[in-house]
Every structure is written in structure tokens, then in C-alpha cells.
mmCIF file as gemmi writes it, N, C-alpha and C atoms, coordinates in Angstrom:
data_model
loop_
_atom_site.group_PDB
_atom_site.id
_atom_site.type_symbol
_atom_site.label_atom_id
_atom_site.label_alt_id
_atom_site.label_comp_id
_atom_site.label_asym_id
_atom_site.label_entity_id
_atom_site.label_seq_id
_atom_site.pdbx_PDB_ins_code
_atom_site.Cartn_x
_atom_site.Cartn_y
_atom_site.Cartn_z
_atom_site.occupancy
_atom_site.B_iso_or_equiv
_atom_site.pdbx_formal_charge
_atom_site.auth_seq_id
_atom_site.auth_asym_id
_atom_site.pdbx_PDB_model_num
ATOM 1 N N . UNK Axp A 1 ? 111.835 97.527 82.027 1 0 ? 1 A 1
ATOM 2 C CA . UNK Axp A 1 ? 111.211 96.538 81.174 1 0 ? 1 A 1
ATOM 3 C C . UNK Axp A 1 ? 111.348 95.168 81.844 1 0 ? 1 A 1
ATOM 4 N N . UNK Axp A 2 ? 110.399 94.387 81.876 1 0 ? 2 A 1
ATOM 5 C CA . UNK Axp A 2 ? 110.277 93.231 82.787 1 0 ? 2 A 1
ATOM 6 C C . UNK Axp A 2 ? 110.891 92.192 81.552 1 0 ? 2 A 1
ATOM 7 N N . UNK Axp A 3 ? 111.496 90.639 82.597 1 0 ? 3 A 1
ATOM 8 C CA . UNK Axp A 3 ? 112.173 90 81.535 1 0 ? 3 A 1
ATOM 9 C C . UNK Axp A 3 ? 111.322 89.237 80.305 1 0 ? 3 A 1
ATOM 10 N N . UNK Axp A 4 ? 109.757 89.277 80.578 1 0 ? 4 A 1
ATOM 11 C CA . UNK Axp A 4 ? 109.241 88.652 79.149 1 0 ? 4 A 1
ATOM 12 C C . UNK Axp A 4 ? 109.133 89.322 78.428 1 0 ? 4 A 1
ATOM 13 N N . UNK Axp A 5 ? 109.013 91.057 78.324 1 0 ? 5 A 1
ATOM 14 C CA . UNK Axp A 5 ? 109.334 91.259 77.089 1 0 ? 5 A 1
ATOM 15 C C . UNK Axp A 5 ? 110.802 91.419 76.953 1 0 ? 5 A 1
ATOM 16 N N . UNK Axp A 6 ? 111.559 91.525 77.442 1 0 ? 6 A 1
ATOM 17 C CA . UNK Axp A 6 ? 112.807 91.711 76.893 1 0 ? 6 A 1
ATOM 18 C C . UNK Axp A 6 ? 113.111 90.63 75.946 1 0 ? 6 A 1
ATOM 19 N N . UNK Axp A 7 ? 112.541 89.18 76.517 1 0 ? 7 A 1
ATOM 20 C CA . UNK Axp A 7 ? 112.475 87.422 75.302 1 0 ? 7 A 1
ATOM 21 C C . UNK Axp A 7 ? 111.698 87.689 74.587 1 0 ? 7 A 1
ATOM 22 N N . UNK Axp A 8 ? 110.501 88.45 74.381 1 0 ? 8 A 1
ATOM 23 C CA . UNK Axp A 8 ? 109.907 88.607 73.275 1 0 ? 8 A 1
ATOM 24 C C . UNK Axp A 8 ? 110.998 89.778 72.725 1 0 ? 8 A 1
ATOM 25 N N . UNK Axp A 9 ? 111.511 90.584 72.637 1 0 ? 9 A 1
ATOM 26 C CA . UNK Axp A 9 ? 111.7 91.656 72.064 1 0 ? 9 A 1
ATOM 27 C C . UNK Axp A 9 ? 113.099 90.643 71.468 1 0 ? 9 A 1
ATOM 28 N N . UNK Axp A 10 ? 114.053 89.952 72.119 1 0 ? 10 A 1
ATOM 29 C CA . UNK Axp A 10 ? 114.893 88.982 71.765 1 0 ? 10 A 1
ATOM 30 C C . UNK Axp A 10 ? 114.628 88.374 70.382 1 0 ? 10 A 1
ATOM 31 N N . UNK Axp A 11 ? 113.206 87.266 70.721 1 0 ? 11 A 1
ATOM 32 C CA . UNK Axp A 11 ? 112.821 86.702 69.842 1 0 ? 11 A 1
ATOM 33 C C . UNK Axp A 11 ? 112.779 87.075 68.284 1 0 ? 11 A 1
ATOM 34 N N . UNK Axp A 12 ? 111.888 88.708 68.445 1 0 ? 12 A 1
ATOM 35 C CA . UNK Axp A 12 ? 111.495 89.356 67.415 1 0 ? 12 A 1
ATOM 36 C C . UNK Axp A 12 ? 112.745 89.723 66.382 1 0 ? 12 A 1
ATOM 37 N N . UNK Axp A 13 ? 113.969 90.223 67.526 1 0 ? 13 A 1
ATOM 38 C CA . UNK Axp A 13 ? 114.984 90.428 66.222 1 0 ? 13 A 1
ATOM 39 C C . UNK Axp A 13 ? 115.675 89.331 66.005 1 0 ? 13 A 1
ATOM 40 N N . UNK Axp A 14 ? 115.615 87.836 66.233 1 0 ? 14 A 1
ATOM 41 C CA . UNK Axp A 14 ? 116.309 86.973 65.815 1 0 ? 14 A 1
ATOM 42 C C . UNK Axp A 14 ? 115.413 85.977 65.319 1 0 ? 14 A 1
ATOM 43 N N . UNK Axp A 15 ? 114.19 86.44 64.558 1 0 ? 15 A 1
ATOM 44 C CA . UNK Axp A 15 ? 113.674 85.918 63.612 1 0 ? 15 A 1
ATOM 45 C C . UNK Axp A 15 ? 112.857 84.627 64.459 1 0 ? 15 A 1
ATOM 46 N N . UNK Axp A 16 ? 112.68 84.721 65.484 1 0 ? 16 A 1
ATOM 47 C CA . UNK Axp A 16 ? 112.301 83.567 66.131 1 0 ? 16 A 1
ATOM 48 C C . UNK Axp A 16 ? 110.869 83.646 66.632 1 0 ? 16 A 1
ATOM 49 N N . UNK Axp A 17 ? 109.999 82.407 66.162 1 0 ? 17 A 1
ATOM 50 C CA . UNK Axp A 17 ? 108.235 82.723 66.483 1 0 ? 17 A 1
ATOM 51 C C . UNK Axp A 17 ? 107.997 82.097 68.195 1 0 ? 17 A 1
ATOM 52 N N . UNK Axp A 18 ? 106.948 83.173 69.077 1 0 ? 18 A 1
ATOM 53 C CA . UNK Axp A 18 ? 106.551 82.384 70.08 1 0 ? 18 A 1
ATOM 54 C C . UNK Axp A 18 ? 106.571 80.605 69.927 1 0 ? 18 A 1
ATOM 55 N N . UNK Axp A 19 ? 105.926 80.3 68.633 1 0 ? 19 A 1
ATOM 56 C CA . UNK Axp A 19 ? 105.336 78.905 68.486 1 0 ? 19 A 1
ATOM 57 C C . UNK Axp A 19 ? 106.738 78.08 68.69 1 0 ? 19 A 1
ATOM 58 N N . UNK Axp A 20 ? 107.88 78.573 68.145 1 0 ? 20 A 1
ATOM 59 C CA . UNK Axp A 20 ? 109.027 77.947 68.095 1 0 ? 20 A 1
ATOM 60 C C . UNK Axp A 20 ? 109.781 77.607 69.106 1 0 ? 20 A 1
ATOM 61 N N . UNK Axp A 21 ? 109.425 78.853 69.534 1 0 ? 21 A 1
ATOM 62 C CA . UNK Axp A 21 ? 109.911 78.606 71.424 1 0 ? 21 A 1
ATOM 63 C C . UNK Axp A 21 ? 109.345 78.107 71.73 1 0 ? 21 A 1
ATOM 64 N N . UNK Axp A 22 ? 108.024 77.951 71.792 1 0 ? 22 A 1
ATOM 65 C CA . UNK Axp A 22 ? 107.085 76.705 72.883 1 0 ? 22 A 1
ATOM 66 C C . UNK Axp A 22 ? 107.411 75.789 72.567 1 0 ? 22 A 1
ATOM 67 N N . UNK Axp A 23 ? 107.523 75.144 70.912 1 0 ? 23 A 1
ATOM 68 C CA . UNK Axp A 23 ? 108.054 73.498 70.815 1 0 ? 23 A 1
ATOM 69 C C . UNK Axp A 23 ? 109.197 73.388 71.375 1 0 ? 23 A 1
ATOM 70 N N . UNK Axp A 24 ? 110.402 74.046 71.326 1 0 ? 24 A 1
ATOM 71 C CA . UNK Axp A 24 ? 111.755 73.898 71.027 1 0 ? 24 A 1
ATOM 72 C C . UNK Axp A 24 ? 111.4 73.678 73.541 1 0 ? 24 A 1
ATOM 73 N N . UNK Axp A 25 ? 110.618 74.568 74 1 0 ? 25 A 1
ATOM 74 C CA . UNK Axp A 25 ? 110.921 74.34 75.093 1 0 ? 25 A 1
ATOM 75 C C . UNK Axp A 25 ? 109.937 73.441 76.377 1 0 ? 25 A 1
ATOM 76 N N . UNK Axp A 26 ? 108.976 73.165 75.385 1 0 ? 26 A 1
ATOM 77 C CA . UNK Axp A 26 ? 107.914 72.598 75.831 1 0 ? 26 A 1
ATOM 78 C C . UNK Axp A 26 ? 106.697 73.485 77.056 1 0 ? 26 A 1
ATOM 79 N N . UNK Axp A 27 ? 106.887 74.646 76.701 1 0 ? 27 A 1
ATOM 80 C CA . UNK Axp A 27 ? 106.296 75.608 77.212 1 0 ? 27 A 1
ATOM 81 C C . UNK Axp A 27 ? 105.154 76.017 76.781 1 0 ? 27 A 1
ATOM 82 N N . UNK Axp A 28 ? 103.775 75.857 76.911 1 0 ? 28 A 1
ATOM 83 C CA . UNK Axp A 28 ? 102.682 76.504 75.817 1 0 ? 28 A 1
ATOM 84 C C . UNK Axp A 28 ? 103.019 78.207 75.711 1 0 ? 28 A 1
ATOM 85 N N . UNK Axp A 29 ? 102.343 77.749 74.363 1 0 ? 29 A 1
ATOM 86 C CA . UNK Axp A 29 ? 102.337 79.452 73.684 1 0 ? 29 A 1
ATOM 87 C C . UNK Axp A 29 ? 101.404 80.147 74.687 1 0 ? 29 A 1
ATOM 88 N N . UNK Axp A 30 ? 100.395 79.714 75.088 1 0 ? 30 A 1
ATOM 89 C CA . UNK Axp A 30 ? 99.598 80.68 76.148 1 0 ? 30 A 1
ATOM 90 C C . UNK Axp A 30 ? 100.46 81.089 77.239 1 0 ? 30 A 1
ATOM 91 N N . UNK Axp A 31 ? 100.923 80.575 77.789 1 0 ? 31 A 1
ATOM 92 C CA . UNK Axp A 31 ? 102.122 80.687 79.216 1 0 ? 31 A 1
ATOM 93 C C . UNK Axp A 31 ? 102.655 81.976 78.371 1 0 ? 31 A 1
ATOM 94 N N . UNK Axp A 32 ? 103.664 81.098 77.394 1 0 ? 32 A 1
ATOM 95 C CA . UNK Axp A 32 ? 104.602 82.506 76.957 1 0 ? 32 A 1
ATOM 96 C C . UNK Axp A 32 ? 103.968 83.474 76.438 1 0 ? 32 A 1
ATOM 97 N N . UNK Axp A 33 ? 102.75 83.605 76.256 1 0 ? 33 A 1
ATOM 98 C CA . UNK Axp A 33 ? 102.234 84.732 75.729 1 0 ? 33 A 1
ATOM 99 C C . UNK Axp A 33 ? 102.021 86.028 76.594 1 0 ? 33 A 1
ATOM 100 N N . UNK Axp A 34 ? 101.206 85.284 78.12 1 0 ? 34 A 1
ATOM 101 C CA . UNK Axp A 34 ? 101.131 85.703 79.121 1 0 ? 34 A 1
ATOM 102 C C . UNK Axp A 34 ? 102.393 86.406 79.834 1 0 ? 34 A 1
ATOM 103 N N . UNK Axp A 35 ? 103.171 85.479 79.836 1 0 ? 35 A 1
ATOM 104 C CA . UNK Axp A 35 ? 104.935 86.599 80.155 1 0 ? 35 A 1
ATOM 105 C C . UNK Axp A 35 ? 104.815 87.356 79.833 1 0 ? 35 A 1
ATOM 106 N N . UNK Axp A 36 ? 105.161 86.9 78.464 1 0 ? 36 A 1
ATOM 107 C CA . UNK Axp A 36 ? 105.638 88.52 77.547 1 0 ? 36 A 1
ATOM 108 C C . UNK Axp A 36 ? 104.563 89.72 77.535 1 0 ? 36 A 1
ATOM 109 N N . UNK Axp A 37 ? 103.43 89.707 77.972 1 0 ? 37 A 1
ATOM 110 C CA . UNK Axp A 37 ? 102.759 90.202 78.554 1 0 ? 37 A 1
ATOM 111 C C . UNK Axp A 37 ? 103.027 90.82 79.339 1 0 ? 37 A 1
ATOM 112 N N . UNK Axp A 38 ? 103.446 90.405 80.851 1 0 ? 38 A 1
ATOM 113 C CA . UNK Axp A 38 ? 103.493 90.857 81.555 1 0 ? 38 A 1
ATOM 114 C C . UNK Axp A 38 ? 102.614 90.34 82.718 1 0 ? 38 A 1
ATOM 115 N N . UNK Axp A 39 ? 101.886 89.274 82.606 1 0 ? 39 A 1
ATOM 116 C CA . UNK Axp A 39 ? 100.516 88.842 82.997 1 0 ? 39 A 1
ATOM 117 C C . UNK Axp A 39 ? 100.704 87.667 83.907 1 0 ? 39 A 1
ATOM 118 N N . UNK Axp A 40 ? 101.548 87.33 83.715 1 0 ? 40 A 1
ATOM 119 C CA . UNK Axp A 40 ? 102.194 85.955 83.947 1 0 ? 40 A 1
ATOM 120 C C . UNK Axp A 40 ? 103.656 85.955 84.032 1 0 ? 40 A 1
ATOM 121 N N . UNK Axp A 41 ? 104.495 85.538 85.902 1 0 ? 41 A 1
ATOM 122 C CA . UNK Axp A 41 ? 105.417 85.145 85.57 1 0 ? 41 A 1
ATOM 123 C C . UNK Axp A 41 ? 106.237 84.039 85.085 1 0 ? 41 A 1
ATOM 124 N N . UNK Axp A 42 ? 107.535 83.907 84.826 1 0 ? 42 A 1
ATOM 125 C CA . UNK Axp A 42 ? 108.051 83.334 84.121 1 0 ? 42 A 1
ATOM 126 C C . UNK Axp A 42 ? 108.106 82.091 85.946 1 0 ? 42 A 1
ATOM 127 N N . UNK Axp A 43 ? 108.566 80.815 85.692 1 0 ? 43 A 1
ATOM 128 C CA . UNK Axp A 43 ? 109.437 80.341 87.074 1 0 ? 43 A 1
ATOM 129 C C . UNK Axp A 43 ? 110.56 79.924 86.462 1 0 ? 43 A 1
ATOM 130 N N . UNK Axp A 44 ? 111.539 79.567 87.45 1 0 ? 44 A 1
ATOM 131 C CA . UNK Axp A 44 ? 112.543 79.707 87.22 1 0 ? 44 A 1
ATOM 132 C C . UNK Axp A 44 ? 113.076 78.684 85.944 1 0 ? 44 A 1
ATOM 133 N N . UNK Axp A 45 ? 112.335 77.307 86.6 1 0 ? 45 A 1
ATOM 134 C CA . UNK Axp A 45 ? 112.744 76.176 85.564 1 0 ? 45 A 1
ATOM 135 C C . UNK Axp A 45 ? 112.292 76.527 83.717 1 0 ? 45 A 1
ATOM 136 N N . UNK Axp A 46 ? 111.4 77.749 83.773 1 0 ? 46 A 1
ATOM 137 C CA . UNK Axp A 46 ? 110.865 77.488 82.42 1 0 ? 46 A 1
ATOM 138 C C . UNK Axp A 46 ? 111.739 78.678 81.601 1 0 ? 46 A 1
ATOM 139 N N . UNK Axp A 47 ? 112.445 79.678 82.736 1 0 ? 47 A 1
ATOM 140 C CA . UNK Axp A 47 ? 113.272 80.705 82.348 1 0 ? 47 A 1
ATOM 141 C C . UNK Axp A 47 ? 114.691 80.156 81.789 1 0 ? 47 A 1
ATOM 142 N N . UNK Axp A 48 ? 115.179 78.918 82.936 1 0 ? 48 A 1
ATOM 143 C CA . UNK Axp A 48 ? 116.243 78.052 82.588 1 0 ? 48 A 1
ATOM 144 C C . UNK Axp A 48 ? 115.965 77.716 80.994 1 0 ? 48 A 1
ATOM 145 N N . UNK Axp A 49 ? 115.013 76.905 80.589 1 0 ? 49 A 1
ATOM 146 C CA . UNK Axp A 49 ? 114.728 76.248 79.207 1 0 ? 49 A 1
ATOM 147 C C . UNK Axp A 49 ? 114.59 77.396 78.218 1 0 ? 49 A 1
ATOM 148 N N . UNK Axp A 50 ? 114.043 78.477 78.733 1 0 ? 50 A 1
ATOM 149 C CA . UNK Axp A 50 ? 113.835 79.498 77.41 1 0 ? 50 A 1
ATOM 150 C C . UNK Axp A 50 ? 115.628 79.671 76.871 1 0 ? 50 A 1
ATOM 151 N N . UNK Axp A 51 ? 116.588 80.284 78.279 1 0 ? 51 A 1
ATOM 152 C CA . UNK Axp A 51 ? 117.461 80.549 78.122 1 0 ? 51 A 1
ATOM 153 C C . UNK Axp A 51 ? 118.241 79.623 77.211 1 0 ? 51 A 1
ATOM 154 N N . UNK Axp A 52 ? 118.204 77.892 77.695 1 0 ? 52 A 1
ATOM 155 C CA . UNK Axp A 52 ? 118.72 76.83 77.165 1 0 ? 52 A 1
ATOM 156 C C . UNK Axp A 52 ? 118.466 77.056 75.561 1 0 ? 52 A 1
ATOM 157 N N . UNK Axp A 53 ? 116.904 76.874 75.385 1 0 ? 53 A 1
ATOM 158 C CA . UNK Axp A 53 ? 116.221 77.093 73.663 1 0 ? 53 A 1
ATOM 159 C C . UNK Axp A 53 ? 116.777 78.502 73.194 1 0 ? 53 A 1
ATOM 160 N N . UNK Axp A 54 ? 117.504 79.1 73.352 1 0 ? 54 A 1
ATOM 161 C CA . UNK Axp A 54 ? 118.079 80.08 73.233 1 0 ? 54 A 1
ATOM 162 C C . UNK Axp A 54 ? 119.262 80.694 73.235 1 0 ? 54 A 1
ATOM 163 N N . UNK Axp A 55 ? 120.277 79.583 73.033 1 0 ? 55 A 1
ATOM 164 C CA . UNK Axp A 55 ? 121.924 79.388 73.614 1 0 ? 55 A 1
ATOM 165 C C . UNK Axp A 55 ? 122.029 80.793 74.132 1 0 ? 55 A 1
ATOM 166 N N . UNK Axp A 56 ? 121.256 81.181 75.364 1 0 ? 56 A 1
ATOM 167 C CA . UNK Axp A 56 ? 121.913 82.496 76.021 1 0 ? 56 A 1
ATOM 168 C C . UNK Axp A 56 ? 122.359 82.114 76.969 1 0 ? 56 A 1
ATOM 169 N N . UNK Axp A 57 ? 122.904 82.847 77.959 1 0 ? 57 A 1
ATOM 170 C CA . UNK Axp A 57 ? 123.603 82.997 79.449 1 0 ? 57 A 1
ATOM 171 C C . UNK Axp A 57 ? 122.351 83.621 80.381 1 0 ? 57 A 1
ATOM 172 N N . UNK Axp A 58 ? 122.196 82.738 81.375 1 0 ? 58 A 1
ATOM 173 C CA . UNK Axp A 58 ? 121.159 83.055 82.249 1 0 ? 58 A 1
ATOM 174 C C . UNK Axp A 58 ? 120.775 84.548 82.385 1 0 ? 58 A 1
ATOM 175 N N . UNK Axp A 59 ? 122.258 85.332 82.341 1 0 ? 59 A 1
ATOM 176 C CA . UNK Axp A 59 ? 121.727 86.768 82.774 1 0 ? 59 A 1
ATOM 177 C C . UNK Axp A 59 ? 121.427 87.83 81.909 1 0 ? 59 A 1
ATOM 178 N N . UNK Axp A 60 ? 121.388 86.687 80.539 1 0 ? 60 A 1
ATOM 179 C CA . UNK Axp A 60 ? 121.193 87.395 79.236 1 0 ? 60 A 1
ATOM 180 C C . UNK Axp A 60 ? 119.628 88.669 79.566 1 0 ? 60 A 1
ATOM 181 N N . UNK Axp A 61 ? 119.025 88.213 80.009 1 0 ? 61 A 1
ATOM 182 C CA . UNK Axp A 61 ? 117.668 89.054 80.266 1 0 ? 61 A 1
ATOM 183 C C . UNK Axp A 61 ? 117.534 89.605 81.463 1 0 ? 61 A 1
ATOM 184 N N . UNK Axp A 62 ? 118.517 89.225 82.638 1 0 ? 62 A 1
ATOM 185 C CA . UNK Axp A 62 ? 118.412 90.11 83.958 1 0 ? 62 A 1
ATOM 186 C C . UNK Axp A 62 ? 118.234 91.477 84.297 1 0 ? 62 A 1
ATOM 187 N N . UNK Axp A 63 ? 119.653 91.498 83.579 1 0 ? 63 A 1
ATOM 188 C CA . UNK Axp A 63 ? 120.076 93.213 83.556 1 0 ? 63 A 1
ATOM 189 C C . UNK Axp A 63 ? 118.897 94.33 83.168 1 0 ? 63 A 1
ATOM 190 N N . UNK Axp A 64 ? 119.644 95.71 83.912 1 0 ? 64 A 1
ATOM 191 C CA . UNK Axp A 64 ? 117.807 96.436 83.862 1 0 ? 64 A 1
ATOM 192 C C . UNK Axp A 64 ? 117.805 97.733 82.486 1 0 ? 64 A 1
């Protein structure tokens, strides 16, 4: 499973909307839509901010 859906699949059980993440990271919802997709990768700086908007640990989504 690639890491945008694993943040969408994140998102979903912690009650959290794409839209929320895009404000909270200044990321458009199209971008993140496209990730979580699969369609579109993430770069690093916008993976940093998801993680940040997300009090996780960088390698929260690495692992396979």
C-alpha cells in the first residue's frame, strides 16, 4: 500500500476530512486527492507538513 493511502486510510479513522488537512497544511485538496490516489506523489516538504498537521512521527506512514 503506497503512503497516500495509508494518510487517507489514517485520516478516515481519526475522523479527519481531506478539506481539513488541506487548510490545516496548506496543501490543495486536489494535490491530496491525487496522492491518496495514487496519481500523484507526495514531495517531501508536503509529507513533512501532512505529518506535522498530524502530530505523527515521520515514519508513521513508511513502514510496508
Amino acid at each position: 500500500m503506497h503512503i497516500g493511502k495509508k494518510i487517507q486510510l489514517y485520516l478516515i479513522e481519526h475522523g479527519i476530512t481531506q478539506k481539513e488537512l488541506s487548510k490545516e497544511t496548506g496543501i490543495s485538496a486536489s494535490k491530496l486527492s491525487l496522492s491518496f490516489e495514487g496519481k500523484r506523489k507526495l514531495t517531501i516538504p508536503e509529507y513533512e507538513l501532512i505529518c506535522w498537521a498530524l502530530d505523527v512521527k515521520p515514519d508513521k506512514f513508511m513502514s510496508t
